[in-house]
ZAMARGU-4260 file (C-alpha; in steps of 0.2 Angstrom, whole numbers, plus 5000, padded with zeros to 4 digits):
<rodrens>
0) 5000/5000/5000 | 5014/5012/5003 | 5023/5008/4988 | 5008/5014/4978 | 5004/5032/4986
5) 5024/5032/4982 | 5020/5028/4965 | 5005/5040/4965 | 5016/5055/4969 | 5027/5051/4959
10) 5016/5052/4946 | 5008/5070/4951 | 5026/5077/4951 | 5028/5072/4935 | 5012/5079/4929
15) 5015/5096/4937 | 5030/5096/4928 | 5023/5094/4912 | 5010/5107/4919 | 5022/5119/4921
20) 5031/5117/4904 | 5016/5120/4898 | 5015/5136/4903 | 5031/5141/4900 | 5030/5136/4881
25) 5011/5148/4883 | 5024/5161/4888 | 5030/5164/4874 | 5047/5154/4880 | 5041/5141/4863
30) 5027/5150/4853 | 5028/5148/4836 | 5026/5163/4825 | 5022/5167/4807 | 5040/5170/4805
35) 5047/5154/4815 | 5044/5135/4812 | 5043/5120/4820 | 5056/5112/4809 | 5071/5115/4811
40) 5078/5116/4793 | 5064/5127/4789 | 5070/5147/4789 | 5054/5157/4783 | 5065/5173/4779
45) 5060/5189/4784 | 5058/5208/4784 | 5074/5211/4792 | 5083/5195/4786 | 5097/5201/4776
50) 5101/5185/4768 | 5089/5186/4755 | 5074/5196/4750 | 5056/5192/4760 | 5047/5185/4745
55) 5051/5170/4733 | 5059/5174/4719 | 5045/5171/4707 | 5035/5184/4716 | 5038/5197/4706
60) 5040/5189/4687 | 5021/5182/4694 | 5017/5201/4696 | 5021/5205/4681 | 5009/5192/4675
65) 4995/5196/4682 | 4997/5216/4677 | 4999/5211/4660 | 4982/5200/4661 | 4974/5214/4669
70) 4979/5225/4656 | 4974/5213/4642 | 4957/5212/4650 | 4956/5233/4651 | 4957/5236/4668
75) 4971/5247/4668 | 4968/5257/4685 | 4970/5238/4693 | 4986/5235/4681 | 4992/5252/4686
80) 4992/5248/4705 | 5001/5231/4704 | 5014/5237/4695 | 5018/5251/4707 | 5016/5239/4720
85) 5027/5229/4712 | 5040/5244/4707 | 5041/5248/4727 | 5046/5231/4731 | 5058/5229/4718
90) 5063/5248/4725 | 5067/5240/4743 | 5076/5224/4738 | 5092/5233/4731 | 5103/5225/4726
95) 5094/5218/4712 | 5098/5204/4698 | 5099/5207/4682 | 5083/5198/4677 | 5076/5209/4691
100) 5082/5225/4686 | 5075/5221/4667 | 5058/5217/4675 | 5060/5236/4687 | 5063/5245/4671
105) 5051/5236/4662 | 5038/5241/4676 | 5044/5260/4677 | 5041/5260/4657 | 5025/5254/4658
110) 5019/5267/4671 | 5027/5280/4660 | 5014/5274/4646 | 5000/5275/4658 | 5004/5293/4666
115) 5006/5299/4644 | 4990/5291/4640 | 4981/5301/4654 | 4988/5317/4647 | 5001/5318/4662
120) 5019/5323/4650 | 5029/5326/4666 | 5026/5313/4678 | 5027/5301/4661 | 5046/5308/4656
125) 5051/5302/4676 | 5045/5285/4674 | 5053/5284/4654 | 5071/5292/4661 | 5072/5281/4679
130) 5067/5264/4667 | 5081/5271/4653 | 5094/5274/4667 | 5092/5256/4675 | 5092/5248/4656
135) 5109/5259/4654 | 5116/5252/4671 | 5112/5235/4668 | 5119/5235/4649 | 5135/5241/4657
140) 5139/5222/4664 | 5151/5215/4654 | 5143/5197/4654 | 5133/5195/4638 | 5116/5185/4641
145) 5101/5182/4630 | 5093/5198/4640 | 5105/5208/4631 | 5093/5208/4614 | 5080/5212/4625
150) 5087/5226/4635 | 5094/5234/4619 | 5076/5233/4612 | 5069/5243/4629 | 5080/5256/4627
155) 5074/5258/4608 | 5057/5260/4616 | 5060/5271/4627 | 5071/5284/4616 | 5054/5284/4606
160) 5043/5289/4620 | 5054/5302/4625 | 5056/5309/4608 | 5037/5309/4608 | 5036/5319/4623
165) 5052/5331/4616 | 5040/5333/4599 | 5024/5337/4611 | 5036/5351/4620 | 5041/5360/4602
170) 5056/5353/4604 | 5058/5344/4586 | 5078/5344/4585 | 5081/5334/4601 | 5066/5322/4596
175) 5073/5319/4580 | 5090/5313/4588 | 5080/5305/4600 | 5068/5295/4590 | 5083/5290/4576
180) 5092/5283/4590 | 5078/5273/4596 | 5075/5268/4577 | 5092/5260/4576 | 5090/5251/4592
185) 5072/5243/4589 | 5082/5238/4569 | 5096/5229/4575 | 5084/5220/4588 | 5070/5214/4574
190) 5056/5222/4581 | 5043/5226/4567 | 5030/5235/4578 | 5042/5247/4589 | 5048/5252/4572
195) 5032/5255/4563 | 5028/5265/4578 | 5046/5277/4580 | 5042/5280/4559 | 5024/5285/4564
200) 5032/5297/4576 | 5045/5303/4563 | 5031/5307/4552 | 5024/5316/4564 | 5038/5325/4567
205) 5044/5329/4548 | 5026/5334/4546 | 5026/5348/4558 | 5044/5353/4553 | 5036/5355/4535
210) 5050/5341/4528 | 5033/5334/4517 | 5043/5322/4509 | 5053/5313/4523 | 5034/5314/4531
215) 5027/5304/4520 | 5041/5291/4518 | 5039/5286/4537 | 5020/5285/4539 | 5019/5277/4523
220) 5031/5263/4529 | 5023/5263/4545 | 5007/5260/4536 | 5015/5246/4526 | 5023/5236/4542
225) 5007/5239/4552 | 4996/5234/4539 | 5005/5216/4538 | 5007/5214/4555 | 4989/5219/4562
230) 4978/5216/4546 | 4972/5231/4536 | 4958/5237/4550 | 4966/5241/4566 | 4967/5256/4577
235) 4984/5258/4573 | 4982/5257/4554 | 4969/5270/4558 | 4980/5280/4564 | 4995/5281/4550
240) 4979/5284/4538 | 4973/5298/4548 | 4993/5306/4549 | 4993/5303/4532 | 4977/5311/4525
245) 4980/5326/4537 | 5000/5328/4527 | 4989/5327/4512 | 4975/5339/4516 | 4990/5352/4522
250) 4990/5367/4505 | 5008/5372/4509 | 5013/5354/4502 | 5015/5359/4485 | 5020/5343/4480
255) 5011/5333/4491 | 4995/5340/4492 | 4980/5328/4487 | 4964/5334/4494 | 4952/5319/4485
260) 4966/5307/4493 | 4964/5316/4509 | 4944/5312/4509 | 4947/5296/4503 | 4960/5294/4518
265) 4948/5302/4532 | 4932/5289/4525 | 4944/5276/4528 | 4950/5280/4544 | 4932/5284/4550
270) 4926/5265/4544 | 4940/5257/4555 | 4938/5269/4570 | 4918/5265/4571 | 4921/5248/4570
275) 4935/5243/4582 | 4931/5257/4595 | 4914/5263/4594 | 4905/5276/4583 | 4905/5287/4598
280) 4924/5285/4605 | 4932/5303/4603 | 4946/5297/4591 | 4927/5296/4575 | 4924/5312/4583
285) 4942/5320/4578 | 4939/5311/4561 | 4921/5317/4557 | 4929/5336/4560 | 4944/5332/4550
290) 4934/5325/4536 | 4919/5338/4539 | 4933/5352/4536 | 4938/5343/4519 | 4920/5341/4512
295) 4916/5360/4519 | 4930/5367/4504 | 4918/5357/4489 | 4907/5369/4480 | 4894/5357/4478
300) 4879/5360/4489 | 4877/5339/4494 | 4897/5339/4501 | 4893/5354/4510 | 4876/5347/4518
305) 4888/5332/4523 | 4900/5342/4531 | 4889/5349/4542 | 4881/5332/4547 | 4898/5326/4551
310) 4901/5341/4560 | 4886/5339/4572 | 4888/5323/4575 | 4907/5326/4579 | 4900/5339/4590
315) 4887/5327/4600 | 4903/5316/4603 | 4912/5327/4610 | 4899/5335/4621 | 4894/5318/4627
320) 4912/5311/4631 | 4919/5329/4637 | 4904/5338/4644 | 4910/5356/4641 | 4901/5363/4626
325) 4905/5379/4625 | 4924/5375/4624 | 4920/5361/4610 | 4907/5369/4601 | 4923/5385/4596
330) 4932/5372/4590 | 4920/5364/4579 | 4915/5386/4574 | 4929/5388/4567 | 4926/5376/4555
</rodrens>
């Protein structure tokens, strides 16, 4: 009988131990974490670890992903957001790898496009020159990769988008440098499209600089690349017709000026834009007035009533997308 009590306090000890080990673990003496694990060749890495970054490497190429799919599906305020999320962490991982820095300046490039299609130049040229710094730093490493064709191409891009801007701003000498650069660049690295588009922009340029001739060469092998690469109705074929029937409509193009070419140009370009954006997108709008403009110099009385129609209905296009009709309707006046 006395052997078992013995026994039986034995046992209590040993269970207030365990008790009391217990509590010591609920402590916080053992607690597992988000950043801890229970296996001790498992290292989550974080925050503050300096042995590597706090996200697996394929974090950020999925980023890119999924901004690129968003993007493709139209919802560019969500497309905008992950890629600055994603620029920021790329931002705070310095230093970065090579792959990575390609996928930072890709990133910045990208938001450069976004901030120039909502009209904001300045903030646009910040993104364009921190992506064209990175690409330059990176093409500095003497170890020649398969990203080497990829980075030149960027650079080509973004040489064009800032000679855009440089021809927005009057500034037609440094755009012309800037967008001949970026022409060789996007040559050497095959890229049909990026060239097609830096000869749109040429065009543009020679245009307003009055060189009618060299003007018409660039859109007109803009045309013909855009044309085989996108089929002959696309927004983009739209838009080389459109430069091109404005170069032809222009009278101080002695040789060059063709106005039943131009009308013929502006029809065409109206067909294309109602039928892959919309017969009430602002870019028929801008065509109606163009061609309205053209029709309003016939002498016959059915191309004038024409013109007048597709001056109204310019004008209701505008009203409905821009809301201002006092400031539209001087615009379309002046006609």
């Amino acid at each position: 009988m006395h052997e078992l009590d013995m026994q039986s306090d034995e046992f209590s000890k040993q269970d207030e131990s365990m008790k009391k080990e217990s509590v010591s673990k609920d402590d916080g003496i053992d607690t597992i974490f988000l950043t801890e694990s229970k296996h001790k060749h498992v290292e989550i890495p974080t925050k503050d670890d300096k042995k590597g970054p706090a996200y697996p490497p394929f974090a950020t190429k999925l980023s890119w992903l999924v901004a690129m799919f968003m993007k493709d599906m139209g919802h560019s305020g969500a497309t905008e957001d992950i890629l600055t999320s994603l620029n920021n962490k790329l931002q705070t991982n310095y230093p970065l790898t090579r792959d990575d820095l390609f996928l930072q300046a890709k990133t910045q490039e990208m938001l450069g496009r976004f901030c120039q299609d909502r009209g904001d130049k300045q903030e646009a040229e910040k993104w364009f020159v921190k992506s064209l710094r990175i690409v330059m730093d990176a093409s500095d490493e003497e170890e020649e990769t398969e990203l080497d064709l990829d980075l030149l191409n960027l650079k080509g891009c973004l040489l064009s988008h800032l000679g855009f801007l440089r021809m927005k701003e009057g500034l037609y000498d440094s755009a012309e440098d800037l967008l001949k650069e970026g022409l060789e660049y996007v040559r050497e690295c095959g890229n049909m499209t990026a060239r097609a588009d830096i000869q749109y922009n040429l065009g543009l340029l020679r245009t307003q600089q009055s060189d009618f001739i060299l003007a018409e060469s660039d859109l007109r092998q803009s045309l013909s690349t855009r044309e085989q690469w996108f089929g002959n109705a696309h927004p983009l074929v739209a838009d080389t017709l459109f430069a091109l029937a404005d170069l032809m409509g222009k009278k101080d193009s002695s040789k060059g000026y063709d106005k039943i070419r131009a009308e013929t140009l502006y029809r065409k370009t109206v067909k294309i834009r109602e039928d892959c954006l919309g017969s009430t997108h602002l870019a028929v709008a801008d065509t109606l007035l163009a061609l309205g403009k053209v029709l309003m110099e016939e002498i016959s009385y059915g191309a004038k009533t024409e013109a007048v129609g597709l001056l109204r209905r310019a004008l209701d296009i505008k009203t409905t997308n821009l809301g201002n009709p006092n400031v539209i309707q001087r615009s379309t006046e002046k006609v």
